[in-house]
C-alpha positions in Angstrom: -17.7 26.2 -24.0 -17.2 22.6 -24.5 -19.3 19.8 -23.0 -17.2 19.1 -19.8 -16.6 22.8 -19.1 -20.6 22.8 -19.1 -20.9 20.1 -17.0 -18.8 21.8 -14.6 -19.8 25.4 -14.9 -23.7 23.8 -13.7 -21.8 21.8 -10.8 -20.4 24.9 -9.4 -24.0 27.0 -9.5 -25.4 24.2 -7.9 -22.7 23.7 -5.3 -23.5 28.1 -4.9 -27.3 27.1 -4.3 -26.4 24.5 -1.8 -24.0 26.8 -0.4 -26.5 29.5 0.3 -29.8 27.4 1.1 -27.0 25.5 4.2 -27.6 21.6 2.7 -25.1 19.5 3.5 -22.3 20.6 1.3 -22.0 16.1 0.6 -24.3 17.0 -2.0 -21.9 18.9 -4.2 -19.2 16.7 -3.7 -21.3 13.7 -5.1 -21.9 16.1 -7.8 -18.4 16.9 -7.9 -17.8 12.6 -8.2 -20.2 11.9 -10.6 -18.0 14.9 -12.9 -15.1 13.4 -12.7 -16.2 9.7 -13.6 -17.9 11.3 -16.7 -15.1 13.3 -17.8 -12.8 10.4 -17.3 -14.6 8.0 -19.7 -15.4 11.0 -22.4 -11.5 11.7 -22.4 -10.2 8.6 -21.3 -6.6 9.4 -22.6 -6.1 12.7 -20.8 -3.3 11.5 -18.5 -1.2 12.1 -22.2 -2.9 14.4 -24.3 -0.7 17.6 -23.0 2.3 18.4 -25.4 4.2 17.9 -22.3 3.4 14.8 -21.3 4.1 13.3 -24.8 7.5 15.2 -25.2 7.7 12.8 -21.8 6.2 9.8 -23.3 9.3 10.1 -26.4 11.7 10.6 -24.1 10.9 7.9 -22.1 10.4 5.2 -25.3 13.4 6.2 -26.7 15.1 5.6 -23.1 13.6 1.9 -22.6 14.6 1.2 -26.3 17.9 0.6 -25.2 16.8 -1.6 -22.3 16.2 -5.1 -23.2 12.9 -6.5 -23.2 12.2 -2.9 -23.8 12.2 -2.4 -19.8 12.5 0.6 -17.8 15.4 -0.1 -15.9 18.9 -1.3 -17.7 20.6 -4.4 -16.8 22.7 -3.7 -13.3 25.8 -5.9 -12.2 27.6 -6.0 -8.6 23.8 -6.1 -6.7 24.2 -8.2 -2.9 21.0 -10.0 -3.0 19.8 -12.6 -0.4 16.8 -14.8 -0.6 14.1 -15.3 2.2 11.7 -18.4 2.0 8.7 -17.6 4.6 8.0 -14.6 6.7 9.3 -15.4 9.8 12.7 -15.1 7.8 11.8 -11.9 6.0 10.2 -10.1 8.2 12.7 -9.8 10.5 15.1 -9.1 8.1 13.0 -6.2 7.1 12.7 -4.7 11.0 16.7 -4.3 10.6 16.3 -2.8 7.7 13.6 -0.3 8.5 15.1 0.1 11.9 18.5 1.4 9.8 16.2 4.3 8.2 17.9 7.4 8.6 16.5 9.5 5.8 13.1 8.1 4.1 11.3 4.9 3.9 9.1 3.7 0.7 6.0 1.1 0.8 4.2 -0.9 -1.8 1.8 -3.1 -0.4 -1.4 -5.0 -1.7 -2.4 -4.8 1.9 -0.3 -3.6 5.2 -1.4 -4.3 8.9 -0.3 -1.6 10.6 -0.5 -4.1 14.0 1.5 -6.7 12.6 4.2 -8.0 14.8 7.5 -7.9 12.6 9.5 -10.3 15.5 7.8 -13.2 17.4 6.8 -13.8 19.9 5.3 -10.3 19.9 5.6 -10.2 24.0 9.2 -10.4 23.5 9.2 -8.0 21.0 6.7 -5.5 21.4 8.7 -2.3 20.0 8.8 -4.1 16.1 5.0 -3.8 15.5 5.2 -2.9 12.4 2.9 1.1 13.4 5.7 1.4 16.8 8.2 1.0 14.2 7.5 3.2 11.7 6.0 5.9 14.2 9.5 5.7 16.2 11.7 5.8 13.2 9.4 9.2 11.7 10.2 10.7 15.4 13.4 10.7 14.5 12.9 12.5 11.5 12.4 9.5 8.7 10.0 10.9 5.9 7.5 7.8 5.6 5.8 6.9 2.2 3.2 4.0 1.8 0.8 3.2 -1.5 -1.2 0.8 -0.8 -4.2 -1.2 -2.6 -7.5 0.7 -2.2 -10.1 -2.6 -2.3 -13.6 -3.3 -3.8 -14.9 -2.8 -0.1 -18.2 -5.5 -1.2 -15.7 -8.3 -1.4 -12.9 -7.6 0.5 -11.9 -6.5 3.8 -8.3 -5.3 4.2 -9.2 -1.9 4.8 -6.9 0.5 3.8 -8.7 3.1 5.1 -7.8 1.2 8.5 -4.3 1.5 7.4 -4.2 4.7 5.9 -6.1 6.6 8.9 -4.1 4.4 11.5 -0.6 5.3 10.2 -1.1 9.1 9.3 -2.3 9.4 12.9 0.5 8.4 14.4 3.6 11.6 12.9 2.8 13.7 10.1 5.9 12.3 8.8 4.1 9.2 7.7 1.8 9.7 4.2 -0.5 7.2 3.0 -2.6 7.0 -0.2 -4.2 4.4 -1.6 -4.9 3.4 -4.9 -7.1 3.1 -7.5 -10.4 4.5 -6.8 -13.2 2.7 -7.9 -16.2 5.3 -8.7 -16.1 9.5 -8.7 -12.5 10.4 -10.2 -11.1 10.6 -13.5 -9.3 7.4 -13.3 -12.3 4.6 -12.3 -11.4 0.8 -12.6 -13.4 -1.6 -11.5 -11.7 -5.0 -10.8 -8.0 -4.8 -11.2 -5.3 -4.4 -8.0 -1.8 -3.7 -8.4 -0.1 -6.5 -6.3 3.8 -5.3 -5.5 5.1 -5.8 -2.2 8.0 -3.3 -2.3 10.4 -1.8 0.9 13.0 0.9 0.3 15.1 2.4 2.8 17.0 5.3 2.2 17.5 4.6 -1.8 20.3 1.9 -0.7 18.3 -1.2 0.8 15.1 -2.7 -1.2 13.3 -5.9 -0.6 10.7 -7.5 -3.5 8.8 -10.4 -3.6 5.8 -12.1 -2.5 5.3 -11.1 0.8 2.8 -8.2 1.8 3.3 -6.7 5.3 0.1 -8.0 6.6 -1.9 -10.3 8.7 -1.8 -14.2 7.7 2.1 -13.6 6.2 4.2 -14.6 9.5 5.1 -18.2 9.3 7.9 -20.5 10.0 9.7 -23.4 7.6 7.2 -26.2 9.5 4.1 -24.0 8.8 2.4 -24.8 12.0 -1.4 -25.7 11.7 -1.7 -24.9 15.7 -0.5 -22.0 17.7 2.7 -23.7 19.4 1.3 -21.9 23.1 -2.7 -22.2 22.4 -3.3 -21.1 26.6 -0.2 -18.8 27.4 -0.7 -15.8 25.6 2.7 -14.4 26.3 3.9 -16.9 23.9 1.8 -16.9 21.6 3.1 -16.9 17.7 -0.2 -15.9 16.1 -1.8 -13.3 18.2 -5.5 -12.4 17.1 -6.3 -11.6 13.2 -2.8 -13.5 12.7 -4.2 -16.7 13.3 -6.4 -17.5 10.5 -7.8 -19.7 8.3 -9.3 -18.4 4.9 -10.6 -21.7 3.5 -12.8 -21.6 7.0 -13.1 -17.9 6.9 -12.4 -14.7 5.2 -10.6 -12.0 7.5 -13.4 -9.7 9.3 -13.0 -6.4 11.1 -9.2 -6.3 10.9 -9.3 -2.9 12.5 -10.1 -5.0 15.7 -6.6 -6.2 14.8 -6.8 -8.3 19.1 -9.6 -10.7 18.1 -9.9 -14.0 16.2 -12.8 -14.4 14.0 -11.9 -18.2 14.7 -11.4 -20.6 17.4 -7.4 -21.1 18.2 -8.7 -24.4 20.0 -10.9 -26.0 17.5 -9.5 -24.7 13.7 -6.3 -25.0 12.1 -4.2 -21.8 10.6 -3.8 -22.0 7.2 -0.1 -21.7 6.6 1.6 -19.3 4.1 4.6 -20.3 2.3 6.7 -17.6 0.1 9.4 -15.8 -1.0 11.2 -12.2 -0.9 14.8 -10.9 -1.4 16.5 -7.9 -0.4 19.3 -5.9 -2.0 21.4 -3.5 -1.7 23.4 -2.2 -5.2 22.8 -0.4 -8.1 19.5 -1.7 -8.8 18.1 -0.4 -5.8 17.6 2.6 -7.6 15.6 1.5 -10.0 13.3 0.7 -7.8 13.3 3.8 -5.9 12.8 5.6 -9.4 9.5 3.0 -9.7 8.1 4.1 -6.5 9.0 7.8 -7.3 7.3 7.5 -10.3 4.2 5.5 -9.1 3.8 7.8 -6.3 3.6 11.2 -8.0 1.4 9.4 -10.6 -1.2 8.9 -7.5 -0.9 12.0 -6.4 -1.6 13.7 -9.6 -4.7 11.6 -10.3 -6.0 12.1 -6.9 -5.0 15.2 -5.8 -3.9 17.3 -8.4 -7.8 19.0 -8.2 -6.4 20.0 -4.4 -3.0 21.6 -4.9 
């Protein structure tokens, strides 16, 4: 038996002894954690090590040696593309376009607010929150996909496990994971994020850019440094963790997505200024074929154990 299988073999008679003596069975799964972290960085390779996976590997080098730049994806012609400079812009181009969905929906974010108010002002608009959206559209059937950035929780506080428990508890249509893990798997990292902000809709709309689906993202062309209606709430622009600031203050408890950690009356927003396109054409499906590929990558490394 080699080293690992060892390893392992010890786990699960320990986890039998914990079993039988009724500890809490957190204790084998910590066990379970600390396995997989040591396995990953004695076989750090092993995502490509099968015959399989490097019959794969050829294929796919042979395929992007035809690409230039080496790339994954050819060069496509006849794409519709249209710019969008600022969120207020983008975002509700992307409520049309996820309110189109007929089929499935696919999400890459760095980090998604599953409040965040697509249209403004949000009393106007209250059925294009970004969770009524997506929980009406998978009513009617839409398979929902999101990957989003899983954060060093001791110096960051998106929390994706906000997102990822918020949306999955609204249809079992909608599927969340989030990505990487940072301790106990195979596939530890430490300090690195992926950063894409990707939307498909039904493999024939896409949007890319800069723009993640989130809190502080909304703003107009004049980037306000006030809220335009500071004491009538039913116009308000910014409503609660929307208005913020992060040279004053860092978000906190965005989960409590109706509260401020700062004073509308005495601090300035900090504005957000960026870009994003969408597109509908050939290319579209090159993106769908990243996400595809991303996704089942994920879901390999973090669930593979679970199948």
């Amino acid at each position: 038996m080699d080293f690992l299988g060892s390893i392992k073999k010890e786990i699960d008679h320990i986890g039998e002894i914990v079993q039988e003596r009724g500890a809490r069975h957190t204790f084998k799964e910590g066990l379970v954690a600390t396995f997989k972290t040591v396995s990953g960085a004695v076989d750090g390779n092993d995502n490509h090590d099968d015959p399989e996976e490097k019959q794969v590997d050829k294929i796919r080098e042979s395929i992007c040696a035809s690409h230039r730049f080496n790339s994954f994806a050819g060069e496509r012609s006849r794409n519709a593309v249209k710019w969008y400079i600022d969120g207020h812009d983008y975002f509700w181009a992307v409520s049309e376009i996820l309110e189109s969905a007929r089929q499935c929906i696919f999400i890459l974010d760095w980090w998604l607010s599953p409040e965040l108010y697509l249209r403004r002002p949000p009393s106007d608009f209250p059925q294009f929150r970004l969770d009524r959206l997506l929980k009406r559209k998978a009513e009617q059937g839409v398979k929902v996909y999101i990957c989003v950035y899983k954060e060093v929780t001791q110096t960051m506080n998106m929390s994706s496990n906000h997102t990822k428990e918020a949306l999955q508890a609204l249809h079992p249509n909608i599927k969340v994971m989030r990505h990487p893990d940072h301790i106990g798997s195979k596939n530890d990292v430490q300090f690195w994020s992926h950063h894409e902000k990707v939307v498909v809709v039904d493999n024939h709309r896409a949007c890319i850019g800069g723009l993640d689906l989130c809190f502080g993202r909304w703003d107009t062309h004049n980037h306000p440094l006030a809220d335009c209606h500071p004491t009538d709430f039913t116009r308000t622009l910014f409503p609660g963790q929307d208005y913020n600031n992060g040279r004053v203050m860092d978000f906190q408890q965005v989960d409590n997505f109706v509260s401020s950690q700062i004073s509308i009356l005495e601090t300035a927003r900090m504005p957000w200024h960026d870009v994003h396109l969408a597109l509908a054409g050939p290319a579209v499906l090159d993106i769908v074929q990243h996400f595809v590929e991303r996704w089942n990558k994920i879901k390999k490394e973090k669930y593979n154990d679970d199948v």
